[in-house]
ZAMI-35699 format. One record per residue: y, x, z of N, C-alpha, C in turn; chain. Coordinates in steps of 0.02 Angstrom, whole numbers, plus 50000, padded with zeros to 5 digits. Layout:
BEGIN
- Y:X:Z:Y:X:Z:Y:X:Z:A
...
//
This chain:
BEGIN
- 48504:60112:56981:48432:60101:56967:48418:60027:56964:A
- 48414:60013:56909:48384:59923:56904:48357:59917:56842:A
- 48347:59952:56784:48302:59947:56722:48287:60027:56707:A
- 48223:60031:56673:48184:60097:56660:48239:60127:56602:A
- 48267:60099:56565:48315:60113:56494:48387:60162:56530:A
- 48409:60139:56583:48456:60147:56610:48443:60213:56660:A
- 48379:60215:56695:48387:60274:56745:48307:60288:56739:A
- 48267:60326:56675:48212:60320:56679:48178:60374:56705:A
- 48200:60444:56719:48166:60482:56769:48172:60482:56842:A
- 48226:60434:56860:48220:60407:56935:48184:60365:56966:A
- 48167:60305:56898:48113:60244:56913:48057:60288:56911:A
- 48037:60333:56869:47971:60379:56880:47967:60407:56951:A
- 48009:60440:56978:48009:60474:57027:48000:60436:57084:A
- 48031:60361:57101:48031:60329:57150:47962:60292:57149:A
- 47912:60285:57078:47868:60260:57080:47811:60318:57102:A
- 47811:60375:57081:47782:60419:57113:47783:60441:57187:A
- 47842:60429:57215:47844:60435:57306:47817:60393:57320:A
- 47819:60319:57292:47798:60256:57320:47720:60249:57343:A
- 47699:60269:57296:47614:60290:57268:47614:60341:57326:A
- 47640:60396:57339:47619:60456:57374:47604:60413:57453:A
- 47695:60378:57454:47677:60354:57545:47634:60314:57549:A
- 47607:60271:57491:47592:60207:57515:47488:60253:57557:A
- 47495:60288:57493:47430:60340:57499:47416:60363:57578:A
- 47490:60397:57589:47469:60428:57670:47458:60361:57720:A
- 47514:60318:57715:47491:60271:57751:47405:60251:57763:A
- 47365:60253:57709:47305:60241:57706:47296:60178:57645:A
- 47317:60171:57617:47292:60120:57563:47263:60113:57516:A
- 47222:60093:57468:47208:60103:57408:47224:60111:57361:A
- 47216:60144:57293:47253:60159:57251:47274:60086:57206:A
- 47215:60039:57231:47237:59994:57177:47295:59923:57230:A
- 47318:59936:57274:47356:59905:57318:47428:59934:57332:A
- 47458:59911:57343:47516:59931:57373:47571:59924:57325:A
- 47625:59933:57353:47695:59920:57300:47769:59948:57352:A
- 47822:59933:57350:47877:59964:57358:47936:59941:57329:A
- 47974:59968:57390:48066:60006:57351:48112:60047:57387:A
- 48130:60081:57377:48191:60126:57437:48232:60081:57435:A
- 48261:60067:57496:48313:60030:57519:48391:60068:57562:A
- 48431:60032:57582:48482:60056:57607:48465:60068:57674:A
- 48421:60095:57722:48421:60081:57806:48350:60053:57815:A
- 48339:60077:57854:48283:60039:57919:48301:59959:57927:A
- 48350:59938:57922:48356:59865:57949:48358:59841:57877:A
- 48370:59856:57823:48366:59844:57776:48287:59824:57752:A
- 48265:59881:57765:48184:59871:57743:48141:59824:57783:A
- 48154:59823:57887:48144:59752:57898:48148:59692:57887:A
- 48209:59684:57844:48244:59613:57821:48178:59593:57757:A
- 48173:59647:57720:48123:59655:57661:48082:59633:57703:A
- 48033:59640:57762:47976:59641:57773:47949:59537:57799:A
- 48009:59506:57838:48031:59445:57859:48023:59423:57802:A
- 48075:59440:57760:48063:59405:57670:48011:59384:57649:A
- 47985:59454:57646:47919:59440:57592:47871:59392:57633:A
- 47849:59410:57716:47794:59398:57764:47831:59306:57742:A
- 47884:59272:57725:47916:59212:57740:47882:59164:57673:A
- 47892:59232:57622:47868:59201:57564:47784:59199:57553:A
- 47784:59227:57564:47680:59252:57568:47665:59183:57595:A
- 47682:59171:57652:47646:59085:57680:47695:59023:57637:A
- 47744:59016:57650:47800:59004:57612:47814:58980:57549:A
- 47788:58993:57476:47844:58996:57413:47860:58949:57405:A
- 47853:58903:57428:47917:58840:57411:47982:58884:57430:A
- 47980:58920:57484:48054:58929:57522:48105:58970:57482:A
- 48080:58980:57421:48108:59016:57368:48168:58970:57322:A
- 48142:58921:57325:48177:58850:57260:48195:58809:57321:A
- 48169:58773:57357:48162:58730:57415:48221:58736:57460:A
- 48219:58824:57482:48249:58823:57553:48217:58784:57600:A
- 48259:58790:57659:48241:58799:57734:48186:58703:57733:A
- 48215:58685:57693:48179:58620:57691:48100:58615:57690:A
- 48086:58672:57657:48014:58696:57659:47984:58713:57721:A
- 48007:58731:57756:47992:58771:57805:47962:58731:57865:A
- 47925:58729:57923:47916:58726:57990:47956:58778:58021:A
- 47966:58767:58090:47994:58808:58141:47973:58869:58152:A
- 47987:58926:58107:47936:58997:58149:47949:59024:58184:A
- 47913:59070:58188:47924:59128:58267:47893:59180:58239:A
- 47931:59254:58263:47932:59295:58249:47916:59327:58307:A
- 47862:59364:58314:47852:59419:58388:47866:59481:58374:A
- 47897:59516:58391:47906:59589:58425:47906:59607:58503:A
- 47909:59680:58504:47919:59707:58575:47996:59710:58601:A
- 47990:59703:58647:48058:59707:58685:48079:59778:58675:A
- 48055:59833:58663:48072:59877:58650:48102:59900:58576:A
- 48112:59839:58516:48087:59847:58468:48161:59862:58443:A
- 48172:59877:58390:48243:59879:58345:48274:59826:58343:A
- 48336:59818:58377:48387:59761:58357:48379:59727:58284:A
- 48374:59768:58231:48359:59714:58187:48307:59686:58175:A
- 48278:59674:58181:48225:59607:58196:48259:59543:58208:A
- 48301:59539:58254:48338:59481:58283:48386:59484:58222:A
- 48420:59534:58201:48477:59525:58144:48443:59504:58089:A
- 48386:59522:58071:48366:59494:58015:48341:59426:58034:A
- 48320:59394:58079:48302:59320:58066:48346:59275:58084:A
- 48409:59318:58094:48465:59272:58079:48491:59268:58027:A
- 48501:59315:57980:48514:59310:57932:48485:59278:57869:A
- 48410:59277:57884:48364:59237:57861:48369:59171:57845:A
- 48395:59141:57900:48397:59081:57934:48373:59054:57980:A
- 48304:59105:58001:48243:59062:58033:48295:59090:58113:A
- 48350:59090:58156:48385:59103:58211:48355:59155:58251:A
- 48402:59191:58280:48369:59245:58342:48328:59221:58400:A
- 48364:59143:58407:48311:59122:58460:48231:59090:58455:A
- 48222:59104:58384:48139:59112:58379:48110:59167:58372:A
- 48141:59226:58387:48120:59299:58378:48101:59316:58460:A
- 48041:59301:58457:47999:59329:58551:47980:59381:58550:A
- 48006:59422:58631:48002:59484:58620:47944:59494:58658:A
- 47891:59530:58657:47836:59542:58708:47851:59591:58751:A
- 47820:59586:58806:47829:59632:58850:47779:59694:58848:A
- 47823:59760:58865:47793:59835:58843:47762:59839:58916:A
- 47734:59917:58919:47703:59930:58971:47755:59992:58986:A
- 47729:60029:59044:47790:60060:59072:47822:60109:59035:A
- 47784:60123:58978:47782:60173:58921:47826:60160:58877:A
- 47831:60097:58853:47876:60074:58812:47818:60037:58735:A
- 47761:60033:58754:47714:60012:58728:47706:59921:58716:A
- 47694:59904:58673:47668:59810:58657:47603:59824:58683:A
- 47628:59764:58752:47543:59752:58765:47512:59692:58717:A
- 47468:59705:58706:47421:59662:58653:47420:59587:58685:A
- 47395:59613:58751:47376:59547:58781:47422:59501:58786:A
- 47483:59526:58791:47547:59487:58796:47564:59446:58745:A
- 47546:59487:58700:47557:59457:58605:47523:59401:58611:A
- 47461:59403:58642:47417:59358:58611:47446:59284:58653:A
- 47461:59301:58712:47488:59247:58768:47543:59252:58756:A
- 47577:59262:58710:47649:59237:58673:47637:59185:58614:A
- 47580:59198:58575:47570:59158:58517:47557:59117:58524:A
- 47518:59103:58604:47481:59015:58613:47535:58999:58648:A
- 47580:59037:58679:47640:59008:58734:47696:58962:58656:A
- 47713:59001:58617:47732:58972:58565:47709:58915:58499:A
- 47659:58920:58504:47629:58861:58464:47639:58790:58551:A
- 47608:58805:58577:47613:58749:58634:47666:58699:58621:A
- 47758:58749:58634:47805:58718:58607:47811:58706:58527:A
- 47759:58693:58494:47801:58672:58428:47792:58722:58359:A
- 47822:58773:58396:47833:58846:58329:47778:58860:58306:A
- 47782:58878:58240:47732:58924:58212:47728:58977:58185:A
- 47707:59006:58233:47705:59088:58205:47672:59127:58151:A
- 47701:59156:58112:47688:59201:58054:47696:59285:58042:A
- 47724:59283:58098:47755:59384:58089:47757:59399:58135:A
- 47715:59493:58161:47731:59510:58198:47747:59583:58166:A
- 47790:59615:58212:47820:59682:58202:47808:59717:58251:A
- 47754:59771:58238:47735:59833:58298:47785:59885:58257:A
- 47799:59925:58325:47830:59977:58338:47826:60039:58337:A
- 47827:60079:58286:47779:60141:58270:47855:60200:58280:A
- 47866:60208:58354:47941:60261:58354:47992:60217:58385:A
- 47995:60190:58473:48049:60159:58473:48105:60213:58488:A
- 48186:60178:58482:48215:60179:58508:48225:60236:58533:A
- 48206:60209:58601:48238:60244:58657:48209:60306:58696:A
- 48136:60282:58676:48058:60303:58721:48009:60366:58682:A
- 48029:60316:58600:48012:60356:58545:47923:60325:58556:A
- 47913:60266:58592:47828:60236:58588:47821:60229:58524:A
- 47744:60232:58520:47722:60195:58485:47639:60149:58484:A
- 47695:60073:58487:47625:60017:58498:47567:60013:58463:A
- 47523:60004:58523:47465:60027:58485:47412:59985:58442:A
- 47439:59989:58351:47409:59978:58303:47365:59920:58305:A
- 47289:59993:58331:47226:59934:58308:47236:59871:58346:A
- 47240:59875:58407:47246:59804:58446:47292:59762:58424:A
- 47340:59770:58412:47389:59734:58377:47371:59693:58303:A
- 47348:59746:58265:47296:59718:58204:47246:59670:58207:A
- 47223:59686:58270:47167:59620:58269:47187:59565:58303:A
- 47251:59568:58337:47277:59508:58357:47317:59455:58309:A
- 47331:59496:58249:47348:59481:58187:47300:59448:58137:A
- 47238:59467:58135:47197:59463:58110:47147:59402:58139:A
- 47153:59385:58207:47129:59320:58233:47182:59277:58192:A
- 47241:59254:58225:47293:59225:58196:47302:59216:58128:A
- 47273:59257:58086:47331:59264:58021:47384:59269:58012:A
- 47407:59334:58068:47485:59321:58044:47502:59397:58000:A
- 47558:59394:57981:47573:59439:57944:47589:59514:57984:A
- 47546:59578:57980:47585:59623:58031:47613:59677:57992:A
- 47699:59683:58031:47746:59726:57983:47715:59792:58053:A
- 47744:59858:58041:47726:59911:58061:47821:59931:58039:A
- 47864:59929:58101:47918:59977:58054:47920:60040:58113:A
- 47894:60100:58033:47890:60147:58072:47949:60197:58038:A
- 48008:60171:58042:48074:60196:58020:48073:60261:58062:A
- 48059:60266:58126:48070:60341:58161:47999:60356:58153:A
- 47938:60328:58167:47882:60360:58191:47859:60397:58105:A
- 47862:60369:58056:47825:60367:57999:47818:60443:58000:A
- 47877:60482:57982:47860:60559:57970:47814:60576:58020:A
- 47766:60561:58088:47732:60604:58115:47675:60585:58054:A
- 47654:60545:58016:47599:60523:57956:47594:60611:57917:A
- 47658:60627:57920:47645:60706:57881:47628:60758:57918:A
- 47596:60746:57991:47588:60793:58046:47508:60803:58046:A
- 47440:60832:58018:47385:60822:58034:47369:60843:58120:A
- 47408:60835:58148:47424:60870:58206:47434:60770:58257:A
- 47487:60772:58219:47512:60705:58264:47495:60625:58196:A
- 47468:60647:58156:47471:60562:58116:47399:60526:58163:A
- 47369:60541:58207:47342:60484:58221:47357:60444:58274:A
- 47436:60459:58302:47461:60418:58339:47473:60361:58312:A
- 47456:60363:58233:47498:60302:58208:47425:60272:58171:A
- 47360:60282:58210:47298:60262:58204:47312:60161:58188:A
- 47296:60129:58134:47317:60078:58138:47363:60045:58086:A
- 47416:60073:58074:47468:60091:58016:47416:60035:57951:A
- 47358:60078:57949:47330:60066:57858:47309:59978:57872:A
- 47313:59954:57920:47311:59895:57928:47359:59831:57918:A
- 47421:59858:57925:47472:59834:57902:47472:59789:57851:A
- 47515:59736:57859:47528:59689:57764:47603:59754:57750:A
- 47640:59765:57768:47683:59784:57774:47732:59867:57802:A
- 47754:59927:57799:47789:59959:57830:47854:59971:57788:A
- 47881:60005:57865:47966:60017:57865:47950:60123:57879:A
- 47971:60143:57829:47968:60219:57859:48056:60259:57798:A
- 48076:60280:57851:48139:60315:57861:48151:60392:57835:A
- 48141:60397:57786:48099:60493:57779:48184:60526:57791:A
- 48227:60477:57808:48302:60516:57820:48319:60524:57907:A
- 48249:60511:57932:48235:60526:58005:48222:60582:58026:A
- 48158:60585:58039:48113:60636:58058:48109:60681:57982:A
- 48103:60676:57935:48104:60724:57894:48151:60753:57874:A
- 48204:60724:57904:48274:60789:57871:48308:60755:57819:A
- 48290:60696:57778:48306:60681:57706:48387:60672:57730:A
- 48425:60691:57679:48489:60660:57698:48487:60587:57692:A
- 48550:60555:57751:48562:60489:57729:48592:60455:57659:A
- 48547:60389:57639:48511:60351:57638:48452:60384:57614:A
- 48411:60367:57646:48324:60369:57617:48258:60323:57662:A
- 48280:60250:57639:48227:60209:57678:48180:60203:57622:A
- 48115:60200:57664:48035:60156:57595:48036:60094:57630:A
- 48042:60045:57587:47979:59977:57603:47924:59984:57564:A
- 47870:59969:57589:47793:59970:57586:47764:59918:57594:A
- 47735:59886:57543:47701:59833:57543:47638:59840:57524:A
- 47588:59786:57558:47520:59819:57552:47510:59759:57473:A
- 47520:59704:57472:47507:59653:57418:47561:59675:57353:A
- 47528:59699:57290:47553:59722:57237:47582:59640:57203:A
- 47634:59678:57181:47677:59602:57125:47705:59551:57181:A
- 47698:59570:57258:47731:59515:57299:47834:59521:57278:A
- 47839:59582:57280:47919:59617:57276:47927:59573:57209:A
- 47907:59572:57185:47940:59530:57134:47941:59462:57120:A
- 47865:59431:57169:47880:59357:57149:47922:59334:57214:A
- 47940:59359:57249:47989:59331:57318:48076:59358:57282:A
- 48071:59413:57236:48149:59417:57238:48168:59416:57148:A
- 48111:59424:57117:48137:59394:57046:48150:59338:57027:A
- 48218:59348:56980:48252:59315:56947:48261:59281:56879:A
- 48217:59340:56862:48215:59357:56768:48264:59331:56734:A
- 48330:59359:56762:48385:59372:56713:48368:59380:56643:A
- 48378:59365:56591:48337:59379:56540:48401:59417:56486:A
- 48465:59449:56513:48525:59464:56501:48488:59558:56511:A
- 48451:59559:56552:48456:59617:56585:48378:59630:56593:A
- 48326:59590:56607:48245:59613:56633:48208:59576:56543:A
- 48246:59594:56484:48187:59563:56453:48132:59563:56445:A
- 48087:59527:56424:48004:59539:56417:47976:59579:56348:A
- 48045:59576:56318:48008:59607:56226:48036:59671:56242:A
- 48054:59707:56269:48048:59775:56271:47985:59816:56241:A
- 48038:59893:56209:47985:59942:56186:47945:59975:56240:A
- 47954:59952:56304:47914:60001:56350:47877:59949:56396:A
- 47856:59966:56433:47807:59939:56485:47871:59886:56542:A
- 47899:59833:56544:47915:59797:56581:47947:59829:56657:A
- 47853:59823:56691:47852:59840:56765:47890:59906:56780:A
- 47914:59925:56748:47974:60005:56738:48022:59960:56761:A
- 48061:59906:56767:48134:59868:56781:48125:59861:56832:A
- 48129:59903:56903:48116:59872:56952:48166:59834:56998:A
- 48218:59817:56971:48290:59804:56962:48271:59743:57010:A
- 48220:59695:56973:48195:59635:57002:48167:59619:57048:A
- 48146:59674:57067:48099:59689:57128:48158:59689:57197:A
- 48194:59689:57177:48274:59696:57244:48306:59637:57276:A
- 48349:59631:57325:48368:59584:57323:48443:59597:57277:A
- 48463:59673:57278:48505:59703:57259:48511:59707:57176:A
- 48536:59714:57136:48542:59736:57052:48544:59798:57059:A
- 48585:59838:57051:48600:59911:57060:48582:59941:57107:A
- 48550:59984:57125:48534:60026:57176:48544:60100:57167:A
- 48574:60130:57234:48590:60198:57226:48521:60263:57215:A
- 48516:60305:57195:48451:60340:57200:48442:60376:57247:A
- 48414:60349:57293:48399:60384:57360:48325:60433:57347:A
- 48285:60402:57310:48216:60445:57291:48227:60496:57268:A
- 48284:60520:57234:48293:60594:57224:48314:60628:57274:A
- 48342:60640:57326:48324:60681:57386:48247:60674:57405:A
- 48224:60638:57417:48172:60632:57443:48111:60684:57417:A
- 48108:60677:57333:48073:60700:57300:48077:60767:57283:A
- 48172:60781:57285:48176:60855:57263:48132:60892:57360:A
- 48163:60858:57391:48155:60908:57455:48075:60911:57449:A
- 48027:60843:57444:47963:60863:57455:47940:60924:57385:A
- 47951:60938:57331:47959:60971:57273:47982:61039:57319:A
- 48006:61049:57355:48039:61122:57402:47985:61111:57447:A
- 47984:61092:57475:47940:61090:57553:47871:61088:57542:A
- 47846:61046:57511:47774:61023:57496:47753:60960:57565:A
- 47692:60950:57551:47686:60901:57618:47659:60950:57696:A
- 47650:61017:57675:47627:61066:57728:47687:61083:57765:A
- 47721:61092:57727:47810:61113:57738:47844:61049:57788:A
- 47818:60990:57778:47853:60931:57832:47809:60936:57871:A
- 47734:60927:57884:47706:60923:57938:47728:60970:57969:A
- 47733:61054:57959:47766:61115:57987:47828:61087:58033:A
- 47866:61056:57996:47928:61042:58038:47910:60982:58068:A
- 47903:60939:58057:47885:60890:58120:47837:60905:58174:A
- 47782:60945:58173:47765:60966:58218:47813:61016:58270:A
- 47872:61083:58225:47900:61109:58277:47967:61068:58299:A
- 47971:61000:58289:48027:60948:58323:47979:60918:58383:A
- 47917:60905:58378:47871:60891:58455:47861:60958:58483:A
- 47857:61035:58454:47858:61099:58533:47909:61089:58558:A
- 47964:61058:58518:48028:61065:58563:48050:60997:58621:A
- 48023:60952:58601:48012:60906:58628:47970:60919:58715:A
- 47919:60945:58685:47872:60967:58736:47903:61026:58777:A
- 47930:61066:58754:47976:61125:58775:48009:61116:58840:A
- 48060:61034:58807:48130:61000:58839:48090:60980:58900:A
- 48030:60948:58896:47979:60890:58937:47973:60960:59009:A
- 47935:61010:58974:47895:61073:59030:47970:61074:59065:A
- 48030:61102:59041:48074:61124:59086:48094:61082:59155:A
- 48120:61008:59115:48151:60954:59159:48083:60964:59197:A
- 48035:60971:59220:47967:60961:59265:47999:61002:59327:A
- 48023:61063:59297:48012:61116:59351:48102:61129:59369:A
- 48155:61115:59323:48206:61122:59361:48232:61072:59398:A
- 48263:61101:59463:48301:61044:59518:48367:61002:59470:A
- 48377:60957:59518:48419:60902:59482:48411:60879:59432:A
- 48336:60892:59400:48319:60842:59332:48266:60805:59346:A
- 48261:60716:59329:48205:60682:59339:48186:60666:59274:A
- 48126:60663:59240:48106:60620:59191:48107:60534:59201:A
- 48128:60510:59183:48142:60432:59152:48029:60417:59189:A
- 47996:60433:59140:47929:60423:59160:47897:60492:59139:A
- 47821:60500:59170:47789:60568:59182:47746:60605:59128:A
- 47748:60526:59089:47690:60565:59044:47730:60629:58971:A
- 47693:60651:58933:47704:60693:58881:47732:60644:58851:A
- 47798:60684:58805:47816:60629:58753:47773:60634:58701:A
- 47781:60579:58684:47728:60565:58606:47773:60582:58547:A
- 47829:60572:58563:47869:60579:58480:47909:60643:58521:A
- 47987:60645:58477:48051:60689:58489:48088:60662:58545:A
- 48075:60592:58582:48113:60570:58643:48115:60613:58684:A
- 48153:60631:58747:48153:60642:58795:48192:60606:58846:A
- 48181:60572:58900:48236:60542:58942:48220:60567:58991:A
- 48284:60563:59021:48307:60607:59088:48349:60585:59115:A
- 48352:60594:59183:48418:60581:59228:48440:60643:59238:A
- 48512:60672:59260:48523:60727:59299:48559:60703:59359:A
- 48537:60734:59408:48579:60733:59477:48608:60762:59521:A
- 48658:60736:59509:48717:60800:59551:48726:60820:59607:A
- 48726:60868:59658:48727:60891:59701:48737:60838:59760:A
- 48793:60787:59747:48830:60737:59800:48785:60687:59776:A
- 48758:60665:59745:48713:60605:59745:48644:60614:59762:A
- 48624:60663:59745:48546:60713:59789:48551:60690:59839:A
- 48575:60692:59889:48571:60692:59950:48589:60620:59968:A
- 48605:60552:59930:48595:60497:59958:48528:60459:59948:A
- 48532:60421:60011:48453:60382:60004:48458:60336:59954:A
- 48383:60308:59919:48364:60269:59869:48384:60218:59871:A
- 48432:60180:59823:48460:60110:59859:48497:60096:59794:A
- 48533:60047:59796:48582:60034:59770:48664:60073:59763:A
- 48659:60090:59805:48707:60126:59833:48722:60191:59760:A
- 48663:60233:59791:48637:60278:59757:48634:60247:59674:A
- 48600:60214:59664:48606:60175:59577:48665:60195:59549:A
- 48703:60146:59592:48779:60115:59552:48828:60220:59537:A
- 48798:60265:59588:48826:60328:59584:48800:60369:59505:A
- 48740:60350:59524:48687:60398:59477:48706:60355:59408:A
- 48707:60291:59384:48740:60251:59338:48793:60284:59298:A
- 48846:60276:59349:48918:60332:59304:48909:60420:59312:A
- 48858:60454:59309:48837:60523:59275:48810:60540:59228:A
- 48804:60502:59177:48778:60511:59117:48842:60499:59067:A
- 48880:60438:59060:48914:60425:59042:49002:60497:59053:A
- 48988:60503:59129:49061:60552:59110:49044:60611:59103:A
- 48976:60625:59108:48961:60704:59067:48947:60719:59008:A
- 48935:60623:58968:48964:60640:58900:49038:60633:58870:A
- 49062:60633:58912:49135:60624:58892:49160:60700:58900:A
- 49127:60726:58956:49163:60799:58938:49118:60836:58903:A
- 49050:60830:58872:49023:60848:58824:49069:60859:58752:A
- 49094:60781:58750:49140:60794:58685:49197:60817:58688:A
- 49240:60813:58741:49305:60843:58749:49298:60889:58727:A
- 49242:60966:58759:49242:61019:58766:49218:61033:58680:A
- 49155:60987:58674:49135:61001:58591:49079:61045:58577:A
- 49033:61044:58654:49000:61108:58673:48909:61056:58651:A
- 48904:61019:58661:48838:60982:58643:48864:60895:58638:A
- 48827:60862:58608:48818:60791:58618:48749:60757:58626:A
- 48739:60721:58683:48679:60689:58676:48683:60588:58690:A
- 48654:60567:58689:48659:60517:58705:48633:60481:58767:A
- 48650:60433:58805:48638:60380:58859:48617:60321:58840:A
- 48604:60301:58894:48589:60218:58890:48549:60198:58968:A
- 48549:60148:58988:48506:60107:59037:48456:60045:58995:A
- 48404:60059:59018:48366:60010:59003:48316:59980:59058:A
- 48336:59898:59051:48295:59873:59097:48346:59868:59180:A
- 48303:59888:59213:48306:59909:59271:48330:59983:59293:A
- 48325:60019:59243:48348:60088:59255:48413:60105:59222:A
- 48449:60130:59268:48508:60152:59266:48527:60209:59212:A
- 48589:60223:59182:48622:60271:59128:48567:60328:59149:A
- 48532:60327:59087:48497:60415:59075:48520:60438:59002:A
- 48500:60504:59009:48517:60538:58954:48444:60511:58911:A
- 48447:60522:58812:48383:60518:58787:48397:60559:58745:A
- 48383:60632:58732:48380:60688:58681:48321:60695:58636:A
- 48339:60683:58568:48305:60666:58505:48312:60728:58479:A
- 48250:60769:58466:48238:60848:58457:48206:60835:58402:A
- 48262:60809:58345:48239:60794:58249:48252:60835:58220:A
- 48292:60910:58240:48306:60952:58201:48260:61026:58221:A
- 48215:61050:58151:48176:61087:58157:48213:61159:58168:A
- 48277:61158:58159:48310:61222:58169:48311:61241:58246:A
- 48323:61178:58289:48327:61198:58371:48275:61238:58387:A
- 48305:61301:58421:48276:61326:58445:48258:61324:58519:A
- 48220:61371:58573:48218:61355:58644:48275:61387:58672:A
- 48323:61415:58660:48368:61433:58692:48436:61419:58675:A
- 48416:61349:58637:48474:61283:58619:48447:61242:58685:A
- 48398:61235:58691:48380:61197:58725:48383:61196:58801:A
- 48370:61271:58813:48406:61303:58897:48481:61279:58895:A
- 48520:61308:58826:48582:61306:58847:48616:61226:58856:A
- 48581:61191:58834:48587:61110:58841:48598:61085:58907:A
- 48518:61089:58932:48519:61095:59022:48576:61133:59065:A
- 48585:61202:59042:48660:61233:59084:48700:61197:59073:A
- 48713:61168:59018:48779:61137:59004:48787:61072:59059:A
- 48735:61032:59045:48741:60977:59089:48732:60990:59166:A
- 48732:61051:59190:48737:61063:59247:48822:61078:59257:A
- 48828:61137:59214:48900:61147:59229:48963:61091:59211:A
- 48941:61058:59186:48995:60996:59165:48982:60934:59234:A
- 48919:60929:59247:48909:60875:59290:48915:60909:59367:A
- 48920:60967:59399:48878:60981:59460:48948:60961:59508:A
- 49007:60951:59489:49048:60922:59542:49066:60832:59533:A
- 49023:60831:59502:49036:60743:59515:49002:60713:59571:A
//
């Protein structure tokens, strides 16, 4: 996909999804623009780009020579690439400040804002921030409006990558967690997440029309001519940083073409009963703690489990460093055996927990019992 001549019912098709998301997001019809990309970190890198060039266009011909020192804010909770992309950029990881979340896994606003004057003080000047719509680990999501208007004092550019969160947008059930979104210069949404799409299927979303092209065109004039028999803006070839691109918009399009948009909200809503399902049980069975108390907001769930011989030691360190290595060797005989896989991690201050991502609308609740037995019977003699 890089000229309308070459792949012209796919450039239709990808321009029609583009239009559809940019729509749910909340935008106007006469705003917005696009491209499917390779990945979530892909479409962040897009978002640094463009937000670099928007204040920027010298930095296009110029390079870094153009530039002042920026700074980039995110949450500490936020996607590793953020930092990968502003290295790659050029602008270094060590101007990428992370703000501090709340116990939730949330950007506090206030923090943002006492990061931006903490950073101009020394020197930097900040231009981009990236809220968090679906982290990680927690599955938060930072909250929007405040963030927008901290953007909106400043002038800085605000990206939204909602690579995991975006599909709850097809939930009339759950899209106003992502209250805020239509404020955006910018989103990152993943429909090969939460919606099932097979892999690759990233959107970049841009709210400023014709930016995709004056930050990454080239006008090859071998390949994007201007005397063409058709309408030009069909080559979106130029719009890339890439020439060729694979067609990821046809999954996307055939599945919504099967499903409809009732058909995804349907399933993303029954990936949060199950979520909520996972949440009610760990409450009430022994040897399971939740990570924190509240309802999950997305498909996260975190959990500790605790085994019979560590139950019974007092709160300490002691106890940590035990409870630490039980996550880790009950996924090791998870896979030996071949019976479930879930994933771990420690974050922060808290020790190896499990975090089970309930993205598949097929799980049922008695996948979900048998999950919990499992990690009992694999873990209860450690």
């Amino acid at each position: 996909m890089f000229t309308y001549e070459v792949s012209p019912v796919f450039i239709l098709m990808e321009e029609v999804l583009l239009k559809k998301m940019q729509s749910i997001v909340g935008w106007s019809e006469d705003e917005g623009d696009g491209i499917f990309c390779p990945g979530g970190s892909m479409s962040n890198l897009y978002s640094i780009l463009l937000a670099r060039y928007h204040f920027y266009p010298k930095v296009k011909t110029s390079g870094m020579r153009a530039l002042p020192q920026l700074a980039i804010f995110t949450s500490e909770h936020s996607h590793y690439s953020v930092k990968k992309s502003a290295a790659a950029l050029g602008l270094g990881s060590d101007n990428v400040v992370t703000v501090r979340c709340d116990e939730r896994g949330k950007m506090i606003p206030a923090e943002l804002s006492s990061a931006i004057l903490t950073a101009q003080e020394k020197g930097l000047v900040p231009f981009y921030v990236s809220a968090t719509a679906g982290t990680t680990v927690y599955g938060a999501v930072d909250p929007l409006e405040a963030i927008a208007d901290v953007c909106s004092a400043h002038s800085l550019w605000m990206h939204v990558d909602a690579a995991w969160g975006g599909g709850l947008l097809m939930s009339a059930r759950h899209r106003m967690k992502l209250q805020g979104i239509q404020r955006a210069c910018s989103v990152t949404w993943n429909p090969h997440k939460l919606m099932g799409v097979p892999l690759q299927c990233s959107a970049f979303l841009v709210r400023k029309r014709g930016l995709l092209k004056e930050c990454n065109g080239s006008g090859a004039d071998y390949l994007f001519q201007q005397d063409k028999p058709y309408d030009v803006s069909y080559d979106t070839g130029d719009k890339s940083i890439q020439c060729g691109r694979h067609v990821d918009a046809f999954k996307l399009w055939l599945m919504w073409k099967a499903k409809g948009s009732q058909g995804f909200g349907a399933q993303v809503n029954k990936c949060l009963e199950n979520a909520e399902y996972l949440y009610d049980l760990l409450q009430r069975r022994p040897g399971f703690q939740l990570v924190f108390q509240d309802k999950p907001e997305h498909c996260n769930v975190c959990f500790w489990y605790t085994p019979p011989s560590v139950c019974c030691l007092p709160h300490g360190p002691d106890r940590d460093k035990r409870l630490h290595q039980v996550a880790p060797q009950i996924k090791a005989r998870m896979m030996e055996k071949g019976s479930v896989m879930i994933g771990y991690q420690p974050l922060g201050a808290k020790v190896n927990f499990f975090r089970c991502v309930l993205s598949n609308p097929a799980t049922q609740h008695e996948d979900i019992d048998f999950l919990l037995d499992e990690i009992v019977k694999l873990g209860h003699d450690l």
